[in-house]
MARVEXVEX-67698 format. One line per field, with one value per residue (C-alpha): residue in three letters; x, y, z. Coordinates in Angstrom, 3 decimals. Each point is the difference from the previous one (the first is absolute). Last residue first. Layout:
N
r	[ALA; ...]
px	[X; ...]
py	[Y; ...]
pz	[Z; ...]
***
This chain:
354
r	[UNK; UNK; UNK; UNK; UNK; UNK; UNK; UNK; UNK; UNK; UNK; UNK; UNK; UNK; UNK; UNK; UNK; UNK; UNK; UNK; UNK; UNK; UNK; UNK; UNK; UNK; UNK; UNK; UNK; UNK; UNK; UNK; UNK; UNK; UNK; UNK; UNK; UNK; UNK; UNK; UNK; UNK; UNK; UNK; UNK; UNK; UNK; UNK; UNK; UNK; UNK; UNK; UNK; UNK; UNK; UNK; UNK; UNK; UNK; UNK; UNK; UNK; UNK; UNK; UNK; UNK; UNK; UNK; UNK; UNK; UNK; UNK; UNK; UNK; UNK; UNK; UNK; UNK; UNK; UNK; UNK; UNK; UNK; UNK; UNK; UNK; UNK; UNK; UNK; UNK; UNK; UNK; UNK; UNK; UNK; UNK; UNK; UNK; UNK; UNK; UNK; UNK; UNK; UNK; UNK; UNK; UNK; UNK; UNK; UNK; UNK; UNK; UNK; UNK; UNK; UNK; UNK; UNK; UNK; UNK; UNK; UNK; UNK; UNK; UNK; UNK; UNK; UNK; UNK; UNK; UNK; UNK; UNK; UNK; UNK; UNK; UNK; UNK; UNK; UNK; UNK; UNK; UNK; UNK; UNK; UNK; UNK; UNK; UNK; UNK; UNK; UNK; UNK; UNK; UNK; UNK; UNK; UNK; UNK; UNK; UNK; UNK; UNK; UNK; UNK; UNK; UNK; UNK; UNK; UNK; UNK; UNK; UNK; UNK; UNK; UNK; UNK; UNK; UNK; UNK; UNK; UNK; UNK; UNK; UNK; UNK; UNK; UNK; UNK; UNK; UNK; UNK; UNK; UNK; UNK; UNK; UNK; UNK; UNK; UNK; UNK; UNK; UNK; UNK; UNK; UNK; UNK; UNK; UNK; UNK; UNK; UNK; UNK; UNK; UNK; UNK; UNK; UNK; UNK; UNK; UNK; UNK; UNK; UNK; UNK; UNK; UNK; UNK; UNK; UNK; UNK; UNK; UNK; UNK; UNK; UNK; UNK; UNK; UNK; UNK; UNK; UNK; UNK; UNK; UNK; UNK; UNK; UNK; UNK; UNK; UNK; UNK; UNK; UNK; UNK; UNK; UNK; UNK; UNK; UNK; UNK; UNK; UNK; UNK; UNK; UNK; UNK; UNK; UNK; UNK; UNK; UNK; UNK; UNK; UNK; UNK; UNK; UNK; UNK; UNK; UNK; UNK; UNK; UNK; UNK; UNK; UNK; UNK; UNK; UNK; UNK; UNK; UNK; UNK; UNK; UNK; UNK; UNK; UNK; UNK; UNK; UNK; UNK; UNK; UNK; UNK; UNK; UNK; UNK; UNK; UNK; UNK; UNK; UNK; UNK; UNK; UNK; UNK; UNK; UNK; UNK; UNK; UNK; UNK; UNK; UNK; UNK; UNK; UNK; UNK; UNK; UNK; UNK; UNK; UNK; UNK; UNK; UNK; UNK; UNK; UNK; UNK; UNK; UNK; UNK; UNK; UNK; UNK; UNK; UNK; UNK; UNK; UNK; UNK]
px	[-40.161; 3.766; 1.068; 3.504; 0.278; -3.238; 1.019; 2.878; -0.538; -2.198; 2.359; 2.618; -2.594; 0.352; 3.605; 0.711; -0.832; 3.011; 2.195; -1.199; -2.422; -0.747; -0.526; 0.289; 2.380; -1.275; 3.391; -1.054; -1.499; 2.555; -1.583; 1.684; -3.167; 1.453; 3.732; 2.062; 1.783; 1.860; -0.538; -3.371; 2.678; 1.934; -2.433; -1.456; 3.738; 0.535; -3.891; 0.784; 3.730; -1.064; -2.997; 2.284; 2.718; 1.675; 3.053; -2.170; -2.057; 2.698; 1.488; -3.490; 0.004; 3.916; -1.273; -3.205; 1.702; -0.571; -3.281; -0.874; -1.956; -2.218; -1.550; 1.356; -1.948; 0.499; 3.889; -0.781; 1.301; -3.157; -2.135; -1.340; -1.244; 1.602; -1.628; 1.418; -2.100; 1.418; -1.594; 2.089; 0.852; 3.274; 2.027; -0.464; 3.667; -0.359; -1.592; 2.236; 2.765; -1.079; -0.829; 3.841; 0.794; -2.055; 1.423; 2.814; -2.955; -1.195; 3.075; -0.399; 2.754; -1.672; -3.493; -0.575; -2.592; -2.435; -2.533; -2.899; -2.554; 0.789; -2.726; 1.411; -2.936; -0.034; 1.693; 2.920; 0.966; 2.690; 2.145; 3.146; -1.112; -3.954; 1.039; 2.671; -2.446; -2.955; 2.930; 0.293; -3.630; -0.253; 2.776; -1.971; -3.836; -0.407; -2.170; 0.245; -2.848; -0.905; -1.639; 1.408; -0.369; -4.195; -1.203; -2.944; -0.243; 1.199; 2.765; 1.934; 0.641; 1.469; 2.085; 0.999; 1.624; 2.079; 2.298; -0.655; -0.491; 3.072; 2.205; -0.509; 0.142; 3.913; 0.450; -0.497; 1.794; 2.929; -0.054; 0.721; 2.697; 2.068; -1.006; -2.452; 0.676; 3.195; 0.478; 1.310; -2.687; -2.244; 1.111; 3.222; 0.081; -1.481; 1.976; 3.232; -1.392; -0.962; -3.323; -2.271; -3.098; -3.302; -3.140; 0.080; 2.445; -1.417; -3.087; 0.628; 1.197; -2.922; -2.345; 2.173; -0.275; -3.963; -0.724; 1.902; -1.542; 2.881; 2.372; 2.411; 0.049; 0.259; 3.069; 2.140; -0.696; 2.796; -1.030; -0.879; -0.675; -2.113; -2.037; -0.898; -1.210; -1.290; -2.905; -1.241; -1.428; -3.168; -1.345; -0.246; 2.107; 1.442; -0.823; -0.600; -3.212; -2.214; -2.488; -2.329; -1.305; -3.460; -1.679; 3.020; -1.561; -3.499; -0.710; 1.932; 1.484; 3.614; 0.741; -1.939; 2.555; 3.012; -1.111; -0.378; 3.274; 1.927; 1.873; 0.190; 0.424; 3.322; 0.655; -2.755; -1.213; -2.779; -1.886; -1.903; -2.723; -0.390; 0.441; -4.108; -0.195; -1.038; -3.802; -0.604; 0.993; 3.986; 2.164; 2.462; 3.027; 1.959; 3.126; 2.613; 3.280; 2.587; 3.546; 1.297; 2.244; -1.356; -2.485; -1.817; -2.213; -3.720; -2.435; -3.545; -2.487; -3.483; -2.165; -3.555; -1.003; 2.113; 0.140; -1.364; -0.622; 3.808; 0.005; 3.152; -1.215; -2.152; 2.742; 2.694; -1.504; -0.965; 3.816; 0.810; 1.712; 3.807; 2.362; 2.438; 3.112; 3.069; 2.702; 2.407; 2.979; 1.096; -1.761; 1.291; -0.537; -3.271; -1.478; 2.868; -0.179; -3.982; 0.564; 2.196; -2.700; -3.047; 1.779; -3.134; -1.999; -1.524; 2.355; 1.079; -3.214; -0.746; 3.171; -0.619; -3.354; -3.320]
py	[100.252; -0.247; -3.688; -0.443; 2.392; -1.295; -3.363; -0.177; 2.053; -2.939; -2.271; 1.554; -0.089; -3.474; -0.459; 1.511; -2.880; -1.770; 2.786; 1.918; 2.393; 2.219; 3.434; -0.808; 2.155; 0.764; 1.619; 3.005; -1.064; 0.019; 0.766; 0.334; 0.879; 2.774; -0.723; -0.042; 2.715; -2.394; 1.258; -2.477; -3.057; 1.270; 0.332; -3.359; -1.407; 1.363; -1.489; -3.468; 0.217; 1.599; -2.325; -3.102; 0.997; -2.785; 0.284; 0.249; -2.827; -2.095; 1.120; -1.357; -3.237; -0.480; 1.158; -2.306; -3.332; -2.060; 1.056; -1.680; -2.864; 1.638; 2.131; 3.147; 3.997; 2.038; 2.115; 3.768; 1.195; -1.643; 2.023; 3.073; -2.620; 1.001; 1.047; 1.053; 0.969; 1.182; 0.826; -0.739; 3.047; -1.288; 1.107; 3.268; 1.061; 0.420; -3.084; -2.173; 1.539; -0.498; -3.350; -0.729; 1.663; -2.582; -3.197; -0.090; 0.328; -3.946; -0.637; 1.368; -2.065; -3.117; 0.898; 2.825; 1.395; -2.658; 2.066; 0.632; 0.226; 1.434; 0.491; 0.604; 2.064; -0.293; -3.197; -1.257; 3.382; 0.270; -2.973; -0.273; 2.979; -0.823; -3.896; -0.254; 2.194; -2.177; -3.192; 1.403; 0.700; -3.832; -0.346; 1.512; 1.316; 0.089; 1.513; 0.436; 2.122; 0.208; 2.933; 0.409; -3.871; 0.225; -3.098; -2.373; -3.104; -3.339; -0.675; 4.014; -2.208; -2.853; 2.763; 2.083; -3.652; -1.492; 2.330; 3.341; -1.690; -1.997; 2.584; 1.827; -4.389; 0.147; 3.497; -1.162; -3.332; 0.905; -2.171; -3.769; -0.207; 2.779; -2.842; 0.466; -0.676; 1.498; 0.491; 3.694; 1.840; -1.178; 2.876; 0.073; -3.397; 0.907; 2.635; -2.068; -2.932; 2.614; 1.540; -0.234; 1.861; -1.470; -0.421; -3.183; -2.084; 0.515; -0.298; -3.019; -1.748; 1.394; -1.669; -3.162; -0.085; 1.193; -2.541; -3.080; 1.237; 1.220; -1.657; -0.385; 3.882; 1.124; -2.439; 1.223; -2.900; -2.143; 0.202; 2.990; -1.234; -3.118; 2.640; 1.851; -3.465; -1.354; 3.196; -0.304; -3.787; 0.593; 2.646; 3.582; 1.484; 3.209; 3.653; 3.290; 1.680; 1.362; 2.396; 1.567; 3.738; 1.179; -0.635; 2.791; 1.074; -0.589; -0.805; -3.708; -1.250; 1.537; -0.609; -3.694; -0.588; 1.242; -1.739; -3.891; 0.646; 0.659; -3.251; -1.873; 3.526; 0.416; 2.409; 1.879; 0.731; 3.274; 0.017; 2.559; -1.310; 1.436; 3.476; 0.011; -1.163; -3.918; -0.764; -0.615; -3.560; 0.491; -2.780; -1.488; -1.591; -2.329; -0.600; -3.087; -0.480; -3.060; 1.116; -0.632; 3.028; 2.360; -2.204; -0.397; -3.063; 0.795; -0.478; 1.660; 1.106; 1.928; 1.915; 1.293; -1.133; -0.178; -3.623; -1.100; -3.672; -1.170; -2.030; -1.139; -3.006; 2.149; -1.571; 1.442; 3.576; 0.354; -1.424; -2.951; -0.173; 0.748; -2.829; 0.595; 0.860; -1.609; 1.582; 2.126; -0.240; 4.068; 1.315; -0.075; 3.375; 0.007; 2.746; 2.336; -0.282; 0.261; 3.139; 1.713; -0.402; 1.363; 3.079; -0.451; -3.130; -1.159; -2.644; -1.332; -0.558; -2.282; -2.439; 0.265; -1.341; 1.789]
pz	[-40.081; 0.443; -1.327; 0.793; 2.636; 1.956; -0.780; 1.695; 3.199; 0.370; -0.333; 1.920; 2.724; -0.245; -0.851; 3.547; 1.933; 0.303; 0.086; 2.942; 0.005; 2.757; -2.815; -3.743; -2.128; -2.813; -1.879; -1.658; -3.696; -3.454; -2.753; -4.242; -1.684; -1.757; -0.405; 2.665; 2.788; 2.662; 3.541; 0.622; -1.154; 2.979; 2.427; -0.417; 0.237; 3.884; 0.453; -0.363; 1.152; 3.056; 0.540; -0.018; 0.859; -0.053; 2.269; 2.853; -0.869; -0.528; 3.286; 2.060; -1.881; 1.500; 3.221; 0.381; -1.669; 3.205; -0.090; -3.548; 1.220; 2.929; -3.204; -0.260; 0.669; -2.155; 0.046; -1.034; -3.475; -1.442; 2.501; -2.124; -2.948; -3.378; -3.664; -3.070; -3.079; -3.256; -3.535; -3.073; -1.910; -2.748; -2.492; 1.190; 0.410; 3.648; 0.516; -2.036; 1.359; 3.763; -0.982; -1.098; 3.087; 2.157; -1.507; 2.904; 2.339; 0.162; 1.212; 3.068; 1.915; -1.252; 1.077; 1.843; -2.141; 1.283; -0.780; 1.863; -2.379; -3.709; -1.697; -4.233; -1.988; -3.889; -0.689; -2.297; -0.670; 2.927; -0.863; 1.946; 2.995; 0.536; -0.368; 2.418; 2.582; -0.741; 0.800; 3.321; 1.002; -0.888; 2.451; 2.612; -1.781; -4.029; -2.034; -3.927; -1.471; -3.960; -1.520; -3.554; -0.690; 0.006; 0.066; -1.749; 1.892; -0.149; -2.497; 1.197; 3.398; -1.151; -2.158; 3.371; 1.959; -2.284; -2.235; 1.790; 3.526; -0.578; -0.482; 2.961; 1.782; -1.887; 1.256; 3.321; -0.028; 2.785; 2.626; 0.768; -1.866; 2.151; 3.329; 2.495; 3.487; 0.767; 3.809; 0.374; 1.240; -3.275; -2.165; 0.625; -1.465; -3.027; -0.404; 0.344; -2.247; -2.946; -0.927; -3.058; 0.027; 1.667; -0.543; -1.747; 1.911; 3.246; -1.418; -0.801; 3.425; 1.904; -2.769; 0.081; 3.993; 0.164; -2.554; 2.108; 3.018; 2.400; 2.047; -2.377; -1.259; 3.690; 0.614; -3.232; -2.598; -1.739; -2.473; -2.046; -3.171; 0.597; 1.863; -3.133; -1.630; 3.065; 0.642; -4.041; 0.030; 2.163; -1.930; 1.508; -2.842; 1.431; 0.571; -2.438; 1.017; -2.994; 0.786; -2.735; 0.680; -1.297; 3.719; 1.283; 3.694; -0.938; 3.809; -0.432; -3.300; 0.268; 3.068; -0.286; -2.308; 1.629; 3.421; -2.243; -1.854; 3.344; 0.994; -2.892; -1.736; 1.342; -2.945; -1.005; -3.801; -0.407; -3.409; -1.287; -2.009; -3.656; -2.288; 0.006; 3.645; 0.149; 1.354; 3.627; 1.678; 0.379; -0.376; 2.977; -1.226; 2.561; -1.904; 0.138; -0.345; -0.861; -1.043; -3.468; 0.774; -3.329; -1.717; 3.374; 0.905; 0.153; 2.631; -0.795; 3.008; -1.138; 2.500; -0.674; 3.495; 2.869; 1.862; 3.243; 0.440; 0.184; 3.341; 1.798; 1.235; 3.336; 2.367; -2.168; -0.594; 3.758; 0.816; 1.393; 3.325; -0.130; -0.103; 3.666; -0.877; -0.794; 2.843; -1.476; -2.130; -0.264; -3.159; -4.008; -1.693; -2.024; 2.338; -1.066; -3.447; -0.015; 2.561; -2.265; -2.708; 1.763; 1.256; 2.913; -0.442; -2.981; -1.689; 2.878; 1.524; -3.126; 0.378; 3.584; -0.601; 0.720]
***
């Protein structure tokens, strides 16, 4: 796993990326590691999922390059359609969200579309033309795993200023106000780009549509559950990066509150939080020197007190019929990294009750 890809999974999953880009001490060139399993087997591509389609499209909204993973169900449509459930990150969790769904007649009737990046050779140099020159971690990394890093930095994020960002990272800035900040633009792009590629394959049903999310991607669920609550019908919300920009994410949270309260809106709500993502995991050789300051951010996130300090308040507010808001799953010995998995699961058993 690179750095690049560490970074985005371990514990406050953010903090750490701006940390773990931070220029090291001059050290001693290493030693080239031996080659992997994957590299000394050619990096083989025999396994693939079946009834899968991939489609790269450039946005109308930020002229960004995406791509989505969309996984289509084998049993006949419902009468009103196929619910659909989108996921952010999907390079990295289409394939576990669809077999989720498929395996055990857990939701068979369910269509899974993970939102990710074009895998074409091309795509990686025209983000990383942008962001030269590149923070140590990002150079060192595979030229896809760098741009992809690089974007979803931008994407799932809301805008924040120099000082915050800087505060942010322990006090070495690493990641620049430009470089942050496209959320709404990538919200926006799912209802322009990404849900009508979708409606042109299959039959679906646009009352019961699911929007998951897990870090940052939990981050941008939250942004979209409070500035534009009737775009889906159930919001998952895992481990939130609530912390984000001073909380930013929050200042929309009284305009939901009205919305709620007024009925103008019943989404369904799901937050989830691994027990151990306010305790430091364990860092690789390369990022002990940054033990304490990693350790504060963590601290000063809160991660599962923030998650499950906003479950209770949405479950306070008195909505419209439909309006549900689950207790906070909280999942025991899990740590960061790990927790979008049982978040997953968690997932699809609210989205789709049997």
């Amino acid at each position: 796993m690179t750095l690049v890809r560490y970074a985005a999974l371990a514990a406050s999953a953010a903090a750490i990326c701006l940390a773990a880009a931070a220029p090291a001490p001059p050290a001693a060139a290493p030693a080239p590691p031996p080659p992997s399993a994957a590299e000394a087997a050619g990096h083989p591509s025999e396994v693939s999922l079946s009834d899968t389609r991939r489609i790269a499209f450039v946005s109308q909204v930020n002229g960004h390059g995406y791509s989505i993973d969309v996984a289509l169900p084998s049993v006949p449509p419902p009468p009103k359609g196929y619910p659909v459930i989108y996921l952010f990150d999907g390079d990295g969790y289409f394939g576990s969200m669809a077999e989720a769904v498929r395996m055990n007649g857990n939701a068979p009737q369910a269509i899974v579309v993970g939102i990710g990046y074009p895998h074409d050779a091309a795509w990686p140099k025209t983000v990383l033309d942008k962001h030269q020159p590149l923070a140590p971690a990002y150079a060192a990394a595979p030229p896809h795993d760098a741009a992809a890093g690089l974007a979803r930095m931008y994407d799932l994020t809301l805008p924040a200023s120099e000082e915050t960002l800087k505060a942010a990272s322990g006090g070495v800035l690493t990641v620049r106000p430009q470089d942050v900040g496209g959320i709404d633009e990538l919200l926006k792009t799912i209802e322009t780009d990404i849900k009508p590629r979708v409606y042109a394959l299959a039959p679906v049903d646009k009352s019961n549509q699911t929007l998951f999310g897990h870090s940052l991607g939990g981050l941008a669920v939250v942004e979209a559950l409070f500035t534009e609550p009737q775009a889906f019908r159930t919001f998952v919300a895992a481990s939130p990066s609530i912390w984000w920009g001073d909380e930013a994410v929050l200042k929309h949270e009284a305009a939901f509150d009205a919305a709620i309260t007024s009925g103008q809106a019943a989404p369904r709500v799901l937050i989830t939080v691994g027990s151990e993502e306010e305790t430091l995991p364990a860092l690789p050789p390369s990022m002990a020197a940054q033990k304490a300051v990693i350790e504060a951010m963590i601290k000063k996130d809160r991660m599962v007190g923030n998650a499950c300090d906003l479950a209770k308040r949405l479950q306070a507010l008195h909505g419209a019929a439909g309006y549900q808001v689950a207790d906070c799953a909280v999942f025991a010995g899990q740590q960061h990294g790990i927790s979008p998995w049982p978040a997953m699961g968690r997932a699809v058993s609210f989205a789709f009750p049997q």
